[in-house]
C-alpha positions in Angstrom: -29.4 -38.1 -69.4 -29.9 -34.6 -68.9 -26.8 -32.0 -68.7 -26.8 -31.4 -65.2 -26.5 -35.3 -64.2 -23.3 -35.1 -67.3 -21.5 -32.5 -65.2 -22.2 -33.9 -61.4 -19.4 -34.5 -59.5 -19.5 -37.9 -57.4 -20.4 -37.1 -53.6 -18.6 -38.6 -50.4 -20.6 -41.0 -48.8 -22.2 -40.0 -45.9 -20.2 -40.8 -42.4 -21.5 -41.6 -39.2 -21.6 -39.8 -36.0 -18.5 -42.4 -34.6 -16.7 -42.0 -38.0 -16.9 -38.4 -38.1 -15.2 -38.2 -34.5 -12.6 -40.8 -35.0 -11.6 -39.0 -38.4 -11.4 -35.2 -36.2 -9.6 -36.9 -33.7 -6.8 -37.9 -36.1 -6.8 -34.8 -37.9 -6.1 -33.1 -34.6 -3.5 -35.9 -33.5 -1.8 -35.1 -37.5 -1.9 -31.4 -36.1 0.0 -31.6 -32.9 2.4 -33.8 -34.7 3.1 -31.1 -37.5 3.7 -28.4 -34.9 6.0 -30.8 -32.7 8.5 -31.5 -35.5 8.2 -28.0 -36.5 9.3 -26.5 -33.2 12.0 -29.3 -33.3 13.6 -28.6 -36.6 13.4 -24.7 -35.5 15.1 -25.0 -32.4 18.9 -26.0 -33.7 19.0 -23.0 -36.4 17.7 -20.7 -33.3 21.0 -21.3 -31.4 23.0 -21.6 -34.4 25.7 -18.7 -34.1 24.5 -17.7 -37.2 21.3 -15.1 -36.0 19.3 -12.9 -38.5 19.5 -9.4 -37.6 16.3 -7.9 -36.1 14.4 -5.0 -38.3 13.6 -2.0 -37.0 10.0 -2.4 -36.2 11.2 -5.3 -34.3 13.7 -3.8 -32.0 10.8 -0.9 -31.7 9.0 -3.6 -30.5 11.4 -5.5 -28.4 12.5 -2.1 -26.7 8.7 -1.1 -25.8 7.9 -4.3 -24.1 11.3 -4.0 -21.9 10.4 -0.7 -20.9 6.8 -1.9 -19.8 8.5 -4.9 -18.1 10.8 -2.5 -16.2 7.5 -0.5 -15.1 6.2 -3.8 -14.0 9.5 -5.0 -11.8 9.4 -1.5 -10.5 5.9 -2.4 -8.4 6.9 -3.7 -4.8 6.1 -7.3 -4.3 5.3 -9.3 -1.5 8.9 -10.7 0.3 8.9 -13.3 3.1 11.9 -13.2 5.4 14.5 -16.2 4.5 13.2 -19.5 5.6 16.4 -20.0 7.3 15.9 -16.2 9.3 12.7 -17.8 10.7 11.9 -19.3 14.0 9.8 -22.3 13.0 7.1 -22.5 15.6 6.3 -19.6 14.8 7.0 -19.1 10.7 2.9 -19.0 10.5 3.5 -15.4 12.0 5.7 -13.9 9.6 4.5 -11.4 7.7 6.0 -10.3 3.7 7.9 -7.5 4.4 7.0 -4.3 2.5 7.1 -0.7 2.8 5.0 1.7 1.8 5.1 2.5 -1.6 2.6 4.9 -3.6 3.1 2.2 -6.8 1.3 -0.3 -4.4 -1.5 2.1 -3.3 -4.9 2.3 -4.0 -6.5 5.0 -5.5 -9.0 4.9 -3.1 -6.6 5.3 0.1 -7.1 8.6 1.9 -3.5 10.6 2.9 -4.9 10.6 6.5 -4.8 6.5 6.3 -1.3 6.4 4.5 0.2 8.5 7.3 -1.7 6.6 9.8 -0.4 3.6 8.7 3.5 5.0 8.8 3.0 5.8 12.7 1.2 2.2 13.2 4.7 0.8 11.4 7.2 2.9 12.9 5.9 2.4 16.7 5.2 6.1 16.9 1.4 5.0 17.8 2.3 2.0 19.9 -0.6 1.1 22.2 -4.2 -0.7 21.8 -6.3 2.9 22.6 -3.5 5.3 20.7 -3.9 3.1 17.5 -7.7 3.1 17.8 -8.3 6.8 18.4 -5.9 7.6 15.6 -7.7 5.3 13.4 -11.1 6.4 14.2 -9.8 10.4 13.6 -8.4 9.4 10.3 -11.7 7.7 9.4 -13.8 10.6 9.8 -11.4 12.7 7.1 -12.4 9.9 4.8 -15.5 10.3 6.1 -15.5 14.1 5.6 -14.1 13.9 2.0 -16.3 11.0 0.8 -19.4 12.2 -2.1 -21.8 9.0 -2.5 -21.2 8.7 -6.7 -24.6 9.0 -8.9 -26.5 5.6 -9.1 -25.2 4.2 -5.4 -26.2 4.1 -2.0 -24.4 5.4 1.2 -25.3 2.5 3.2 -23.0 0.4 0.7 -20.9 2.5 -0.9 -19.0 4.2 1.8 -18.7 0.5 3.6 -16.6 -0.6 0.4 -14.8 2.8 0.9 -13.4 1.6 3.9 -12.8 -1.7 3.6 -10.0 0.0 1.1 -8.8 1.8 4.2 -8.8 -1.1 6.3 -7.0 -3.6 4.1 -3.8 -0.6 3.6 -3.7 -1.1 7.2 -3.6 -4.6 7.6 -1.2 -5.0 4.9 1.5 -1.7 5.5 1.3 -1.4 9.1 0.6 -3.8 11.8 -2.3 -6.2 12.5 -5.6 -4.6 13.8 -5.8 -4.7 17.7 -8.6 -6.0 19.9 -10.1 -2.4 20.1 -9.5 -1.2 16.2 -11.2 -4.1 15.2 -14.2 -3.9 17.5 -14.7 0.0 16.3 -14.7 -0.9 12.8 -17.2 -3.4 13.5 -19.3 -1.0 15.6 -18.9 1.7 12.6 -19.9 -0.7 10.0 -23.0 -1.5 12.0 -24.2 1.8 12.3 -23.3 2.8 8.4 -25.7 -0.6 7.5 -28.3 1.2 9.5 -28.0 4.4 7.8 -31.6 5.5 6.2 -31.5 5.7 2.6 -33.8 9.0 2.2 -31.2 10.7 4.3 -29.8 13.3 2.7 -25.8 12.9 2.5 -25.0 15.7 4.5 -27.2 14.6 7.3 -26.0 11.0 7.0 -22.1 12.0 7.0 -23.0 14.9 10.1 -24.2 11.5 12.3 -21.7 9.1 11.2 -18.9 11.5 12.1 -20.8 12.4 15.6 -20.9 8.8 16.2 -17.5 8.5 15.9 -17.0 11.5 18.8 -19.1 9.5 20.6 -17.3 5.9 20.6 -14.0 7.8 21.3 -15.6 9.5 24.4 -17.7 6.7 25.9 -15.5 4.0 24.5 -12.1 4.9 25.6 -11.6 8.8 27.5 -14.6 8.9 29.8 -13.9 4.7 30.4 -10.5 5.6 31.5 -11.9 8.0 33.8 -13.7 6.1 35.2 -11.6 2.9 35.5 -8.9 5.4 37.2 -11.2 6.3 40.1 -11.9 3.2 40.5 -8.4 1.6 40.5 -7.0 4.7 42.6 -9.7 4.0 45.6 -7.7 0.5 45.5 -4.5 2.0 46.5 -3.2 2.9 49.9 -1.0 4.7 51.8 2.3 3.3 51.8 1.5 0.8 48.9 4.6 -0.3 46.6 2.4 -1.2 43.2 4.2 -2.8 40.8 3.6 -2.2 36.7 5.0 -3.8 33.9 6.1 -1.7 30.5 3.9 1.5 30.0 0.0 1.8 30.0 -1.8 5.1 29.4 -5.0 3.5 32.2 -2.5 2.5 34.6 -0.6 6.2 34.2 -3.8 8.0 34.8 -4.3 5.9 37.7 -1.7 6.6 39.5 -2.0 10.0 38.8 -5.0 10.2 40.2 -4.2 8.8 43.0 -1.6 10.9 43.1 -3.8 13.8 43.2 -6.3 12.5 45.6 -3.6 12.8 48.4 -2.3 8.7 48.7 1.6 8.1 48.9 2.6 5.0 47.9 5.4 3.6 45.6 5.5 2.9 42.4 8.0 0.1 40.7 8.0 0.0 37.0 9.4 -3.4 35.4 10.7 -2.9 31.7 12.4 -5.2 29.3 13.7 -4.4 25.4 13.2 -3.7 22.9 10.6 -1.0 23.2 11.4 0.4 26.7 8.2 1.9 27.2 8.7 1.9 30.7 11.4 4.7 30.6 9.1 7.1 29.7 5.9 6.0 32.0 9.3 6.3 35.2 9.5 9.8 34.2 6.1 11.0 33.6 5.9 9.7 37.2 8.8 11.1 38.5 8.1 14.7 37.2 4.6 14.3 38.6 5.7 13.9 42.1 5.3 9.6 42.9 8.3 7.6 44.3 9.1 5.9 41.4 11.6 2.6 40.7 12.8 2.1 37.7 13.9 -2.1 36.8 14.6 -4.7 34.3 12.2 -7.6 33.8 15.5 -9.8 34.8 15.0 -8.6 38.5 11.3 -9.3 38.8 12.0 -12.5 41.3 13.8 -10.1 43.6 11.7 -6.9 43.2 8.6 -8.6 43.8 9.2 -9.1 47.7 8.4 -5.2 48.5 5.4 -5.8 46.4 1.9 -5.0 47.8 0.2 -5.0 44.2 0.7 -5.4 40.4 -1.6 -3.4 38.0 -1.5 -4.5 34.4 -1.9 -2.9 31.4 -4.4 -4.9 28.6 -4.1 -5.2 25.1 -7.1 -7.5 25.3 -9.1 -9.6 27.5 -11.0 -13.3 25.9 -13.8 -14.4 27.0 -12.0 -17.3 28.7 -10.4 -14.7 31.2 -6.8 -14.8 29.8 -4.7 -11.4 29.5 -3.7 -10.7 26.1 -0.7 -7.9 26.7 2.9 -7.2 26.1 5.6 -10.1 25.8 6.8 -10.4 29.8 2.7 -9.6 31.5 2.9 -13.7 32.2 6.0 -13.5 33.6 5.2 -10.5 36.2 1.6 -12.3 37.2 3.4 -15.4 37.6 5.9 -14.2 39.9 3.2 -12.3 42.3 1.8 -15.8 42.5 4.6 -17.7 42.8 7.6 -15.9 44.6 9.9 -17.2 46.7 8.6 -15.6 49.9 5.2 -17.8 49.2 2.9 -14.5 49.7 0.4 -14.3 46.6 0.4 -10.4 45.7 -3.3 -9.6 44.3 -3.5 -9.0 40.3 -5.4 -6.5 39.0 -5.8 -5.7 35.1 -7.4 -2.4 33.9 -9.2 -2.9 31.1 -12.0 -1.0 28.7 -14.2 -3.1 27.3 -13.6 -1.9 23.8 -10.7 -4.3 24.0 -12.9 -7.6 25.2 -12.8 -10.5 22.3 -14.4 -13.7 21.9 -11.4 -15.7 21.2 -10.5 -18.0 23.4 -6.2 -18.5 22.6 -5.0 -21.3 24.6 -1.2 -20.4 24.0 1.1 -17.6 22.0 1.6 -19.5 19.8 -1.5 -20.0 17.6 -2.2 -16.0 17.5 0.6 -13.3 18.0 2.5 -10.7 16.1 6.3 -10.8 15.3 8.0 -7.5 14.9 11.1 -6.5 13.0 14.0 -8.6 14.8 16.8 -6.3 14.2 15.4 -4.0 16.9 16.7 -6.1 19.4 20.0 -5.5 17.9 22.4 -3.1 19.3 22.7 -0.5 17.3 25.2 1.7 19.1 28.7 0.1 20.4 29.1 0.9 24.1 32.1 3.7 25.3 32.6 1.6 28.4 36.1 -0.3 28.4 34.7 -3.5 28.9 37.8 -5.9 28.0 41.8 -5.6 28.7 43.7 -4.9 25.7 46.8 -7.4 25.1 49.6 -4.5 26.0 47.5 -3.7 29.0 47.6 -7.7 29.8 50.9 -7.8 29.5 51.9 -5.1 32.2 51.3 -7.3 35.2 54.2 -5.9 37.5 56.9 -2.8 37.8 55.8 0.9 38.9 56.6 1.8 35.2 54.3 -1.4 33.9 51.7 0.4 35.9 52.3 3.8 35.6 51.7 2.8 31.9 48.7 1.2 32.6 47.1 4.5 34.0 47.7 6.1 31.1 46.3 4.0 28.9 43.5 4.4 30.4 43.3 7.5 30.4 44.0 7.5 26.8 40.7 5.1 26.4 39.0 8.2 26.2 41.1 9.0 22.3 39.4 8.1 19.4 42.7 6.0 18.6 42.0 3.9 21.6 37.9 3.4 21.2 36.7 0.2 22.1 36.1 -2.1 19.9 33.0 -3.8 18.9 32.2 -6.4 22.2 32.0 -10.3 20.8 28.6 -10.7 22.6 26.6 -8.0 20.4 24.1 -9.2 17.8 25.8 -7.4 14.7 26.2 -9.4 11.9 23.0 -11.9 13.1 22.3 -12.9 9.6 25.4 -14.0 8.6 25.7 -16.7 11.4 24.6 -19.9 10.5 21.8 -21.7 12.5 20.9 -18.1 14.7 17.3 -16.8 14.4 16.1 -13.7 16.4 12.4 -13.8 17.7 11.2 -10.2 18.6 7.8 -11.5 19.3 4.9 -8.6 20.8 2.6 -10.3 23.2 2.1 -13.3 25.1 -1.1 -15.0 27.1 -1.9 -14.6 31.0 -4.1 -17.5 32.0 -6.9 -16.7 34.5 -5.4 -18.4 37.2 -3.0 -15.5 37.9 -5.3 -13.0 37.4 -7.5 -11.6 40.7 -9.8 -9.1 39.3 -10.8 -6.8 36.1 -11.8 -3.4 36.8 -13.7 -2.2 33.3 -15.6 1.0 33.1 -18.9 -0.8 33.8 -17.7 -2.0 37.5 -15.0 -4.9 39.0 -15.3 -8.4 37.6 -13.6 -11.5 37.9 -12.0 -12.9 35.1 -14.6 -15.8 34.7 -17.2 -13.1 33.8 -15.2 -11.3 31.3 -17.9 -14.3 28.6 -20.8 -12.5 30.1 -19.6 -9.0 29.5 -19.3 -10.2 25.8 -22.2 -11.5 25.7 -24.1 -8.8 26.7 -22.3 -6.4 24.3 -23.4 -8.6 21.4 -26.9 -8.5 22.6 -26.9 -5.0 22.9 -25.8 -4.8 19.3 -27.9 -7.0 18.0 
């Protein structure tokens, strides 16, 4: 026998492939086992009274990582109104509620888009071509400040640039209109088609000139032309009836104003925007007859009603109106008023703002603004209610030589009227209330009698073939 058999140790016979798993598996089941009744026999002596007092390092450590959660609770995060706040048709419309904050921003924002996005949210920049036209301007300073990095394309690069600038809208401000997101589809298109062996400064010179030229054929010489168009419509002695504010429908009366026509105009307005206040007296300084009502009088205004001309948010290719909440209402009433005369319906519209959807309802698609703007801010100084002392004196000179002068000390800040019992202060505290400040609402093609675009009159049944023929066009 020679040494090294003397001094073997004896070897573990060999396993098979099953024995070798069924032995890991139990080592691994003794494992979890070991660290359960570990964690168990920890957890009294953790909330035993009796604690060990941290170290120093530890508290170092505990103290940094509160700190950095602090940092981290300071970032704004997405906030849903209450469930119980929400109307629940329409609770697929809410959008989280956050401001601006610089925390939240991207790097990659420009300044011109953060401020652009503070007038979208504020209403300061309120209709479909205002919010495209300030879009496209603040585009071209991110267009103006942009330097292709070393290693990328133009073509690609600066599309990913604003697709940053895009989604700060979407998400701080409002959603995209009809006519924002057509132009950014029209810019994008043209950026793709950008020739790489360009040299940047060429490349940014035509992109910005392209812009200039979308604004100017697009939406200013379009409304020139849809003006003239809609002011040979109008005739002497005319009372044309307009619902809310639109800057087309503004021009065209002034310019058939200017042309020499008198005829009447009768603005319809309803809350909470009141845009019609200031269209009334843009009018009214300009020289037109001009009547100024609530959307609650529609039924009776509409009798000395030749025409309506409607404003347009946007136009689908199935003909229907997509405008402000209440443009249904109006068109419905010039077809259906009491008087049984049908008044004719005409919508201006640039073609910038036609969409292939096809919304059946405002339901499915619409935009739901901040509801406490349809709450009264501002108690009333009228003396709308009696008080009890004033109730009281029913009879007797002296009852009601007292009476007039308590009114006539209504006027004292001692006697201010008090807030009325039918104002909307305090909404969220009711039970079972829900305010719905919805935006826009669908006209179908039925109460609609013609389109007048910058490319000629139309029906609303061709409003698919104008879309059409744009998407050929752009191939």
């Amino acid at each position: 026998m020679t040494p090294s058999t003397e001094h073997s140790e004896p070897t573990e016979p060999k396993l098979s492939g099953a024995e070798l798993k069924k032995r890991a598996k139990a080592e691994k089941t003794a494992r979890r086992a070991a660290v359960k009744a570990t964690s168990q026999n920890q957890a009294p002596r953790s909330a035993s009274p009796s604690k060990k007092l941290p170290t120093k390092s530890t508290t170092s450590v505990q103290s940094r990582t509160v700190e950095e959660n602090s940092l981290v609770e300071e970032k704004p995060k997405l906030k849903h109104p209450p469930t119980e706040m929400q109307v629940t048709i329409f609770s697929h419309l809410y959008k989280s509620s956050q401001g601006i904050s610089f925390l939240d921003t991207s790097k990659d924002v420009h300044p011109a888009v953060l401020s652009l996005a503070l007038q979208i949210k504020n209403f300061v920049l309120c209709g479909s071509n205002a919010r495209c036209v300030g879009m496209l301007l603040a585009f071209k300073r991110v267009i103006e400040s942009y330097t292709t990095p070393t290693g990328h394309a133009l073509s690609r690069h600066l599309t990913t640039v604003l697709n940053a600038q895009v989604a700060h809208l979407i998400r701080h401000s409002r959603p995209l209109s009809v006519s924002q997101g057509n132009a950014i589809r029209q810019l994008k298109l043209t950026i793709s088609r950008i020739d790489p062996s360009l040299p940047e400064s060429t490349a940014k010179s035509d992109l910005l000139q392209r812009i200039d030229n979308v604004i100017r054929e697009r939406i200013t010489v379009a409304d020139t032309a849809i003006s003239r168009d809609a002011g040979s419509k109008i005739r002497d002695g005319e009372v044309i009836m307009t619902y809310g504010k639109s800057s087309i429908v503004e021009k065209t009366f002034l310019e058939a104003h200017r042309s020499g026509k008198k005829f009447k105009v009768l603005i319809v307005d309803s809350r909470p925007l009141f845009e019609g206040k200031n269209l009334a007296r843009r009018l009214s300084a300009a020289g037109i007859e001009t009547e100024y009502a609530l959307i609650t009088t529609c039924s009776h205004a509409i009798s000395s009603v030749t025409k309506v001309f409607l404003g347009a948010h946007a136009m689908t290719s199935n003909g229907c109106l997509y405008s402000r909440v209440g443009t249904a209402l109006v068109a419905m009433m010039a077809k259906r008023s009491t008087g049984g005369e049908q008044r004719p319906v005409v919508v201006l519209c640039e073609t910038i703002k036609f969409t292939s959807r096809t919304p059946l309802d405002s339901i499915v698609g619409n935009e739901i603004a901040d509801p406490e703007m349809l709450v009264d801010q501002e108690d009333t100084k009228t003396l709308s209610y009696v008080p009890p002392d004033m109730d009281a004196a029913t009879s007797g000179s002296k009852k009601g030589a007292d009476r007039g002068r308590m009114k006539d000390k209504t006027e004292g800040p001692q006697d201010e009227p008090k807030q009325k019992s039918g104002t909307l202060q305090g909404w969220k505290n009711v039970p079972n209330l829900q305010l719905l400040n919805i935006l826009f609402d669908v006209t179908p093609a039925a109460f609609l009698d013609m389109i007048i675009t910058e490319q000629g009159s139309l029906p609303p049944s061709s409003v698919s073939v104008m879309i059409a023929m744009e998407e050929s066009r752009n191939g």
